[in-house]
C-alpha positions in Angstrom: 2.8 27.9 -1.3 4.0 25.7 1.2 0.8 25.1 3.3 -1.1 24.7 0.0 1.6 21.9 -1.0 0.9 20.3 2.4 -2.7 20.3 1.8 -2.1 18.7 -1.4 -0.6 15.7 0.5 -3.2 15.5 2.8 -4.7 12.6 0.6 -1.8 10.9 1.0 -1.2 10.8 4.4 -4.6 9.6 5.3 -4.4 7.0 2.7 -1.3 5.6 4.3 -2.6 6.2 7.7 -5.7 4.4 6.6 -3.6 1.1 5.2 -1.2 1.2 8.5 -3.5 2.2 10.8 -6.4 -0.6 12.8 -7.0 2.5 15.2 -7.7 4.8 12.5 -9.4 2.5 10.4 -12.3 1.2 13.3 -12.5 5.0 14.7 -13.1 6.4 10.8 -15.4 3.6 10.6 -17.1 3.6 13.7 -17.7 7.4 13.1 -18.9 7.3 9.8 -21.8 4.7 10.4 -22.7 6.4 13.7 -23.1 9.6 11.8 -25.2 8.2 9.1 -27.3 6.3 11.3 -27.8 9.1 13.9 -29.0 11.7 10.6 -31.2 9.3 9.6 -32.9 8.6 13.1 -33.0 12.6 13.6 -34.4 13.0 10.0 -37.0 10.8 10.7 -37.7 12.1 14.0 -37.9 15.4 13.0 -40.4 14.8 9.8 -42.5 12.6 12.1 -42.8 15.6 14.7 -43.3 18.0 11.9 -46.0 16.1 10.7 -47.6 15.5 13.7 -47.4 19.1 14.9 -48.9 20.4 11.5 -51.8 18.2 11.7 -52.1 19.0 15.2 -52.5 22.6 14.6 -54.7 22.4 11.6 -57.0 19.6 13.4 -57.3 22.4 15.7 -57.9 25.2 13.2 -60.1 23.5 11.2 -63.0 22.8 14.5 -62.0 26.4 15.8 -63.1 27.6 11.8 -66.1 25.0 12.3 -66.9 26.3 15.5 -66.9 29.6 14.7 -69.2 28.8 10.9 -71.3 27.1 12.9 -72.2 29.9 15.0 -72.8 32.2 12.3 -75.0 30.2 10.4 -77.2 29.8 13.6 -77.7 33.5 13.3 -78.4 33.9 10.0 -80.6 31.2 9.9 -82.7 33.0 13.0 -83.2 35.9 11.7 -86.2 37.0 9.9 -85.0 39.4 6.9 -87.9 39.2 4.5 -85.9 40.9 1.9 -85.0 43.8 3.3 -81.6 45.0 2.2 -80.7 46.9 5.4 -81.8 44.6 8.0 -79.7 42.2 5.5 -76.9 44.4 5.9 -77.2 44.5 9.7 -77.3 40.9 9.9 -74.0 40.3 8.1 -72.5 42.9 10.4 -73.8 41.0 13.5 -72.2 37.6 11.7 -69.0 39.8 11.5 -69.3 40.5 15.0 -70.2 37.0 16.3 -66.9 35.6 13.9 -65.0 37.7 15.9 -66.1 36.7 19.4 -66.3 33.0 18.1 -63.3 32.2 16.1 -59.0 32.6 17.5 -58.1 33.6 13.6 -57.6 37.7 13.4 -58.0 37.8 10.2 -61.2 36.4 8.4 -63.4 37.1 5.2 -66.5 36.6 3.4 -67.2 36.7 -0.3 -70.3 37.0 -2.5 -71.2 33.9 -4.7 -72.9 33.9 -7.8 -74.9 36.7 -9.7 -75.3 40.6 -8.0 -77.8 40.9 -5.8 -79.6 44.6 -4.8 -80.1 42.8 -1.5 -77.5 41.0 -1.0 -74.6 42.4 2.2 -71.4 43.7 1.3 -68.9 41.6 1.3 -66.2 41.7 4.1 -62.8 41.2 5.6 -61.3 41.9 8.9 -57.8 42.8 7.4 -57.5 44.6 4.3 -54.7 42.2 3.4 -57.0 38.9 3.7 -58.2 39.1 0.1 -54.3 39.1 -1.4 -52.9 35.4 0.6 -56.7 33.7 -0.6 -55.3 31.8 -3.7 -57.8 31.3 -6.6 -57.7 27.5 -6.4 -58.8 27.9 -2.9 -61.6 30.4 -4.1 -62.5 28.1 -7.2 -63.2 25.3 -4.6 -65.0 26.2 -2.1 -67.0 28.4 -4.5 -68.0 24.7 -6.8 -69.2 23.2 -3.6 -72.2 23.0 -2.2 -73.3 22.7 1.9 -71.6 24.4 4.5 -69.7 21.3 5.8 -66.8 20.8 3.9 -63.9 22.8 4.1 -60.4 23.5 2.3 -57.2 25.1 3.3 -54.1 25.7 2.2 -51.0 26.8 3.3 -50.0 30.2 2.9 -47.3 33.3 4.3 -48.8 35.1 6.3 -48.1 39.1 6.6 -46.2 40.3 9.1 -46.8 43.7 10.8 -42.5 44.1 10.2 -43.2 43.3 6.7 -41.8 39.9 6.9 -44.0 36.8 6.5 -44.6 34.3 8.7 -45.8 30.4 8.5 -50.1 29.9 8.3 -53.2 27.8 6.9 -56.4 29.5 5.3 -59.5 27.3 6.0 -62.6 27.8 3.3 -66.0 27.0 3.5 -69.8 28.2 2.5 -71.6 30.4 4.1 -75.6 30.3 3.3 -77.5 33.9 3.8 -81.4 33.6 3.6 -82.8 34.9 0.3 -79.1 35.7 -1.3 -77.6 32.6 -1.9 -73.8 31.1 -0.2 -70.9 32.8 0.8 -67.0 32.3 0.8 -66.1 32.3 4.1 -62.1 32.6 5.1 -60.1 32.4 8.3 -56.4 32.5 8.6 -54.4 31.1 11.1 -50.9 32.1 12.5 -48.4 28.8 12.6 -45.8 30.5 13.8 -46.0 29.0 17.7 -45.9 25.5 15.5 -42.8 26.1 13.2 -41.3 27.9 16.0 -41.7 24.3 18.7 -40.7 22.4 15.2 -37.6 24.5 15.4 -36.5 23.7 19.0 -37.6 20.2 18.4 -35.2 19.7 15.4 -32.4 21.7 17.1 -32.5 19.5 20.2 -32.5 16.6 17.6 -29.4 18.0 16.2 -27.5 18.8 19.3 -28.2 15.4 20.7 -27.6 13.6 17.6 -24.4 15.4 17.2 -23.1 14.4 20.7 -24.1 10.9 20.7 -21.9 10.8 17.8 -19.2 12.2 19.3 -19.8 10.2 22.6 -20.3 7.0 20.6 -16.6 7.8 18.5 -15.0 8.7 22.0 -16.4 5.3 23.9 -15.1 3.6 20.7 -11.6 5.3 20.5 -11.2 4.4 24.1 -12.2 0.7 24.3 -10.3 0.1 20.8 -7.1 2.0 22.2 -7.6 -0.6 25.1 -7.2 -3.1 23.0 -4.8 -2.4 20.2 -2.2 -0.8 22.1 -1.5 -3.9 23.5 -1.0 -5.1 19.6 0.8 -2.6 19.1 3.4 -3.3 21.7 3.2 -7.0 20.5 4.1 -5.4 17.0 7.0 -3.7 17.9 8.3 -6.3 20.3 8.0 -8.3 17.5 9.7 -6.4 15.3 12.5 -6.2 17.3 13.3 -9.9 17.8 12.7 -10.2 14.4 15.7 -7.5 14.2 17.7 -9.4 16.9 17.2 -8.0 19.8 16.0 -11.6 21.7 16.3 -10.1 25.0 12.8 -7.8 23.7 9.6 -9.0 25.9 6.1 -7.9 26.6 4.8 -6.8 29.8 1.8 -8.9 31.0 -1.1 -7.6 32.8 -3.8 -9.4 34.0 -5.7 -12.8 33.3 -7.5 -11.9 30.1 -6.8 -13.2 26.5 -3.9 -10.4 25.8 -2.2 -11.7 29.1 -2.8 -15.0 27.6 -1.2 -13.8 24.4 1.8 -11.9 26.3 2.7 -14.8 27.8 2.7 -17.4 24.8 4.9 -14.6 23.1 7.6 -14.5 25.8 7.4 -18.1 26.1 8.0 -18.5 22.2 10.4 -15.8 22.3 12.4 -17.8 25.2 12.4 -20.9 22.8 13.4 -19.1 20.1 16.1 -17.7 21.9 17.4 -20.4 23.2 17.1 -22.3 19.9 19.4 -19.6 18.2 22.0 -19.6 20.8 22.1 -23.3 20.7 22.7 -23.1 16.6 24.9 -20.2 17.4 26.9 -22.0 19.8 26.8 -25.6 17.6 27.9 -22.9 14.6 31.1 -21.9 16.6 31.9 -25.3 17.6 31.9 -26.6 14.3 33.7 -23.3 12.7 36.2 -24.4 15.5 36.4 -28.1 14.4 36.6 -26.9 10.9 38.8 -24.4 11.6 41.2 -26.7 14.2 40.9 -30.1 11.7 42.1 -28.0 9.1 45.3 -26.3 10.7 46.0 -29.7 12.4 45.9 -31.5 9.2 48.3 -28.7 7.0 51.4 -30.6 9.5 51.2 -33.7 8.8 49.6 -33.0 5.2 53.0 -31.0 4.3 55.2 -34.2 5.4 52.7 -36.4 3.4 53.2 -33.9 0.4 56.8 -34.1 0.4 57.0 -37.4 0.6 54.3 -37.9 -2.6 56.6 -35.0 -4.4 60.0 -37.5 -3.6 57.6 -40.5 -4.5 56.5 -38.8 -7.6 60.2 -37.9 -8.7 61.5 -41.5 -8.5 58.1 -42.8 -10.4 60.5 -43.1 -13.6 62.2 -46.1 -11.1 59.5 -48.1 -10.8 57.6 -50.6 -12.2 54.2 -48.9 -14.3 51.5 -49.7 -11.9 53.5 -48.3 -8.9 54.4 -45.2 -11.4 51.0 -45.0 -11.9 49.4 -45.2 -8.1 52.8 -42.5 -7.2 50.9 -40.0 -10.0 47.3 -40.6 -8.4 48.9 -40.0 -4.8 50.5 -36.8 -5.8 47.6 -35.3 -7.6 45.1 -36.6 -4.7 47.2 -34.7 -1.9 47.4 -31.7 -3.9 43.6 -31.7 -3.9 43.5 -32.6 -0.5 45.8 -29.4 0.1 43.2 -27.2 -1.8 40.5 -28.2 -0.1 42.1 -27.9 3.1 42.9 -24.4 2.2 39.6 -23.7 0.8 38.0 -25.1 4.4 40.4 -22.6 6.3 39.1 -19.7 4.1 35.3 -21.2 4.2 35.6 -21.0 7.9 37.1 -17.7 8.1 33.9 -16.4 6.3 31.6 -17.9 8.8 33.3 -16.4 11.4 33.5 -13.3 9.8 37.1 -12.4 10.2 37.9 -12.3 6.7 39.6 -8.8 5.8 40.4 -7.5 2.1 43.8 -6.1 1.3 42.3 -2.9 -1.4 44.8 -1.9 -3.9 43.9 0.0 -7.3 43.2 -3.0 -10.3 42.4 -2.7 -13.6 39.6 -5.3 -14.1 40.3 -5.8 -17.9 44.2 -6.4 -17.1 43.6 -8.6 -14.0 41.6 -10.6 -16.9 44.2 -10.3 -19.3 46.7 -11.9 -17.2 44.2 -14.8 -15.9 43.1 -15.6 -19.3 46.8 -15.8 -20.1 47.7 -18.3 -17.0 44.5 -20.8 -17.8 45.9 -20.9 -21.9 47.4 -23.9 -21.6 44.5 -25.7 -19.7 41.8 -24.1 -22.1 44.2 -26.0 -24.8 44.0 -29.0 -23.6 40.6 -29.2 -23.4 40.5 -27.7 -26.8 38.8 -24.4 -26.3 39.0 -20.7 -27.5 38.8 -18.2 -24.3 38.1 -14.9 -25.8 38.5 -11.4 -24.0 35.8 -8.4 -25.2 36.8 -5.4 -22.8 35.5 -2.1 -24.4 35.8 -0.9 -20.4 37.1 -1.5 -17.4 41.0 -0.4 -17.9 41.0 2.0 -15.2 41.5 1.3 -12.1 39.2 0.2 -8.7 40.2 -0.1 -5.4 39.9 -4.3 -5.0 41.6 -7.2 -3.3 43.3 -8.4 -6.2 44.1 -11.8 -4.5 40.2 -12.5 -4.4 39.0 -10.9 -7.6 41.5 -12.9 -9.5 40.2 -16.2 -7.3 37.0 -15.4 -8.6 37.8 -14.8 -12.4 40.2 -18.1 -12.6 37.6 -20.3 -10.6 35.0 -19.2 -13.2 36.8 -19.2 -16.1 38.1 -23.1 -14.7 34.3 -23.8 -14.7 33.1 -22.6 -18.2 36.6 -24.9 -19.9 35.5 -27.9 -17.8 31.9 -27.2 -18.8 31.9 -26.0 -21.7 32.2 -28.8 -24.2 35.2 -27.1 -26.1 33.2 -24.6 -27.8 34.3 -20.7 -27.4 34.4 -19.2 -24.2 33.9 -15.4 -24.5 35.2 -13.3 -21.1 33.5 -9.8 -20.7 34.4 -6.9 -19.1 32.8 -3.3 -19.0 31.9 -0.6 -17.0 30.0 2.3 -15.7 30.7 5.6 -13.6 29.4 3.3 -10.6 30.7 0.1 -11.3 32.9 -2.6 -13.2 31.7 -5.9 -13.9 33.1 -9.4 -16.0 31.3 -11.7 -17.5 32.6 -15.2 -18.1 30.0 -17.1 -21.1 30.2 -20.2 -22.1 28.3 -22.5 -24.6 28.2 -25.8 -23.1 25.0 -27.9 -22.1 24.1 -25.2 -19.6 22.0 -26.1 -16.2 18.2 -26.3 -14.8 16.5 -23.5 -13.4 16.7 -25.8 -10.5 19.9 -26.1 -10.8 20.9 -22.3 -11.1 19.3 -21.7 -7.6 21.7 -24.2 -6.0 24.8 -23.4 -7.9 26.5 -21.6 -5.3 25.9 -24.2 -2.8 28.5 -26.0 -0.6 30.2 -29.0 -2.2 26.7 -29.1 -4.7 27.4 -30.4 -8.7 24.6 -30.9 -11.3 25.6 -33.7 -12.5 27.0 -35.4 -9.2 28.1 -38.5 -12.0 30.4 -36.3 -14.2 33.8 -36.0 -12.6 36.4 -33.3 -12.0 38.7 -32.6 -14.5 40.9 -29.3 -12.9 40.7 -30.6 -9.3 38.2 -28.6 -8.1 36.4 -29.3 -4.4 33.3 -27.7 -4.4 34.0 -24.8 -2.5 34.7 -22.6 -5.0 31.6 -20.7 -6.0 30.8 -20.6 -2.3 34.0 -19.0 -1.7 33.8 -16.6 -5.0 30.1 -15.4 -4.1 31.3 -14.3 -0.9 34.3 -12.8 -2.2 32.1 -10.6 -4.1 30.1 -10.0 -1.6 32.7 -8.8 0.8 33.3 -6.5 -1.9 29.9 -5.2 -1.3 29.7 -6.7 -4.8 27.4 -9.8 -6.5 28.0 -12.6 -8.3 25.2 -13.6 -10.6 24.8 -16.6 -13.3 22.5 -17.4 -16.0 22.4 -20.5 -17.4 19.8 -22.4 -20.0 20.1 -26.1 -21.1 21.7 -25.9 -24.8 22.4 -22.1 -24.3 25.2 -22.7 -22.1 26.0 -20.4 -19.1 27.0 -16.3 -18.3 28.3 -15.5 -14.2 28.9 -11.5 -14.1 30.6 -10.4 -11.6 29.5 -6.7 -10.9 32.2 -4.6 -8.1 31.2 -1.0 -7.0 34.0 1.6 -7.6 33.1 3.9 -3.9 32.4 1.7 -0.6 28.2 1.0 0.4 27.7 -1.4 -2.3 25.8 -0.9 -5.3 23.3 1.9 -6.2 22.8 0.8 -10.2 22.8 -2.3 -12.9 25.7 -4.1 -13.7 27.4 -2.9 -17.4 27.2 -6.6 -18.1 23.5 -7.8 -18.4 23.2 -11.3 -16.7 21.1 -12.9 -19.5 23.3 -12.3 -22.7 19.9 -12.7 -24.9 20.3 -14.4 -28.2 23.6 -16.5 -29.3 26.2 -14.1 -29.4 28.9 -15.6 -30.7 28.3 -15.1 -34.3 27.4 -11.4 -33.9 30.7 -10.6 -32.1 32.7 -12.3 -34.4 31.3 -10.2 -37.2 31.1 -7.0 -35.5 35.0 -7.7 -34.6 34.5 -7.6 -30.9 36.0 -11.0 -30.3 39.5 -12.2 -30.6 41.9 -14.6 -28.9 43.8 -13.8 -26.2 47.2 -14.0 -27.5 46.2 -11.5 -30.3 46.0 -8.7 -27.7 49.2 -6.5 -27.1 50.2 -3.5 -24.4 49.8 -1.2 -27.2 46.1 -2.6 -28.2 45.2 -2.7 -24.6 46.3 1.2 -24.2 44.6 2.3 -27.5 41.5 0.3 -25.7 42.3 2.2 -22.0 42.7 5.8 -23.9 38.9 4.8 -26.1 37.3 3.9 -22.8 38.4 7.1 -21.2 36.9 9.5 -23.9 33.9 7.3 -24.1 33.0 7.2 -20.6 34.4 10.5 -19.9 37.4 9.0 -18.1 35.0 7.0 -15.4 35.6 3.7 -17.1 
């Protein structure tokens, strides 16, 4: 059962081979067309020397039956008979004789034609089997002729003295007896020398045909090995530095074109190496600056901070335009300390030393208690943040510092962007995984603009302002949160639809091995259909008692991997 199931995959192995393959490909090839072209050379052959011996023979046959008519005819014609039966008789036995002396065939016969005759000689045959291979279109031929110089033959199976039959031609012509009338007149010749030469011939064909294929295949496997296993090694080696092994080169042998080739690769290898060490080493240095400007800065940024704080406390002191400029210089160094602290934690991500502190979180309380912290920001900009959580309540091992990072610089997003109109958070989950969704219904962004959205310091409408303070940095620093997570972040967005980000996080380490609970395109306007389905309500509506009811409904639905 087991070889027959490796037959069966046969196919597919040489299929594959055949796509990966060039060797395989030119040898299959290469083997194929000398094959056809070498059976077609030996058919031809082979018919042409079968033709040629056949005709060969019976040229032969037919001037040794000739001859040996000939011959007889001369002695019939020289005899004087005068109607006597017997000297009739004795004259066809002479013929007999003379046939036998005169012709090669063994086996020969003569036949009366037209009415009896008192006088006419017995007919005759040198075999008693003659009569049996003579064919009565053969018979009925020579028989409607007239003259002793045409002849017909046909070919025939010979009897063999084993009982077997062997390959031969009977020849037919007119024999003319004085004062009885014409005669059938056979001989039969043995082929057998012919078919047996035809034989060798074809065989020698054959055997030759069959190793010039193989010699032909063999010279081709060898000069194409020559030349691919070079391409081959150039392949791999490539392969490799594409995988980041730069120090990977090939070995060059010779002066010909894949020395040429060998060379040009280590040379572009060399500047590509050197290229990526300089970006490498650039990267670090400016990591470094990053990293150093930052730190530097937090020193005398603190001082400056404490004086705008004591500035801002006395602002009631002074006159309204000073007031006013203490107010924009507290709120601008408070930015400035965000996006200091968001370049420190930018920069520990390029230099990958960023480490995640894992505790067990419940997703849908994590969202709870964001959602409860942004109430009084989503209020001033005069939207409704509702939470749907029919999963999610138990909980994942996370870094809840970053996870909630992530939900509150979304949620931030979708209340600056989203035109005061409900914001619905989502969060679900699955026996591999727990995602949120954060939806709103503002103007929504390009398809251009979706692909850039996590870019560094990039907006989509660089002429709209900031209303929270953001810098820039923190989509960059939420994709890679989720992503250090071994996590993604994903967004939708559609102009007039508004815009869904999902954040999907595996349960078990090695990332994840299925679709997010939360689709990334939420389909048709939802917002009615959850209202009516009772799916949606406001945040402050939810208690601990609603949210265990919700933990315990999870569990049984979801057999307690929610």
């Amino acid at each position: 059962m087991a070889a027959w199931r490796d037959w069966r995959a046969w196919p597919d192995s040489l299929s594959s081979l055949w796509r990966r393959s060039l060797r395989f490909r030119t040898i299959v090839v290469t083997f194929g067309l000398t094959a056809l072209a070498v059976t077609v050379a030996c058919v031809w052959m082979a018919l042409l020397i079968r033709n040629d011996l056949f005709d060969s023979r019976l040229v032969q046959a037919q001037a040794d039956a000739q001859r040996a008519t000939v011959a007889a005819q001369e002695t019939l014609d020289s005899a004087a008979v005068q109607g006597d039966a017997v000297q009739l008789q004795n004259l066809m036995t002479s013929v007999q004789g003379a046939l036998s002396r005169q012709s090669a065939s063994d086996m020969f016969a003569a036949f009366r034609i037209g009415p009896p005759s008192a006088i006419a000689p017995l007919n005759f045959t040198s075999d008693p089997r003659a009569e049996e291979i003579i064919s009565e279109a053969l018979r009925d031929r020579v028989r409607l002729e007239e003259g002793t110089d045409l002849q017909w033959w046909q070919s025939v199976g010979l009897p063999a003295d084993d009982g077997s039959e062997i390959p031969g031609i009977v020849i037919g012509q007119q024999l003319q007896v004085p004062e009885v009338g014409p005669y059938e007149l056979y001989f039969a010749y043995d082929m057998q020398d012919a078919s047996q030469t035809l034989g060798f011939v074809q065989g020698t064909l054959w055997f030759a045909g069959i190793g010039l294929v193989l010699l032909i295949s063999a010279i081709a496997w060898f000069v194409l090995r020559s030349v691919t296993a070079p391409i081959a090694e150039a392949a791999e080696t490539s392969a490799k530095l594409a995988a980041g092994e730069l120090r990977v080169r090939l070995p060059v042998r010779g002066e010909d074109e894949l020395a040429t080739l060998g060379r040009s690769f280590n040379a572009m290898a060399d500047s590509i190496e050197s290229q990526i060490k300089e970006l490498a080493d650039l990267s670090l240095v400016q990591q470094r600056f990053v990293s150093d400007v930052s730190h530097e800065l937090r020193t005398p940024l603190t001082t400056i901070r404490l004086a705008a704080d004591m500035i801002n406390d006395q602002r009631d002191e002074f006159d309204p335009a000073t007031a006013r400029a203490a107010e924009l210089l507290n709120a601008q160094v408070q930015r400035f300390e965000t996006l200091l602290t968001d370049l420190l934690e930018i920069s520990r991500y390029d230099a990958g030393s960023v480490q995640l502190e894992l505790e067990p979180t419940s997703l849908a309380h994590l969202a709870e208690d964001v959602i409860a912290s942004m109430q009084q920001l989503s209020e001033q900009h005069g939207t409704d943040v509702r939470l749907v959580a029919p999963g999610g309540y138990s909980p994942v091992d996370m870094d809840p510092r970053r996870v909630r990072r992530i939900v509150r610089n979304l949620l931030g997003n979708a209340i600056e962007h989203g035109e005061g109109r409900p914001i619905v958070v989502s969060v679900d989950s699955y026996r591999e995984s727990v995602a949120l969704g954060v939806r709103d219904y503002g103007l929504g962004m390009k398809p251009e603009d979706v692909d850039r959205v996590f870019d560094r310091f990039w907006r989509a409408d660089p002429s709209r302002t900031r209303t929270i303070g953001g810098t820039g940095l923190g989509l960059s620093i939420a994709i890679g949160d989720a992503r250090l997570h071994g996590g993604e972040l994903a967004v939708w967005s559609e102009l007039g639809r508004g815009t869904n980000f999902v954040l999907t996080v595996p349960r078990q380490p090695g990332g994840l091995t299925g679709p997010s609970p939360i689709p990334v395109d939420p389909g048709d306007d939802a917002v009615a259909a959850l209202d009516d389905l009772g799916l949606t309500q406001p945040i402050d509506v939810l208690d601990m008692d609603e949210l265990r009811a919700l933990d315990g409904r999870d569990a049984t639905r979801r057999g307690g991997a929610s």
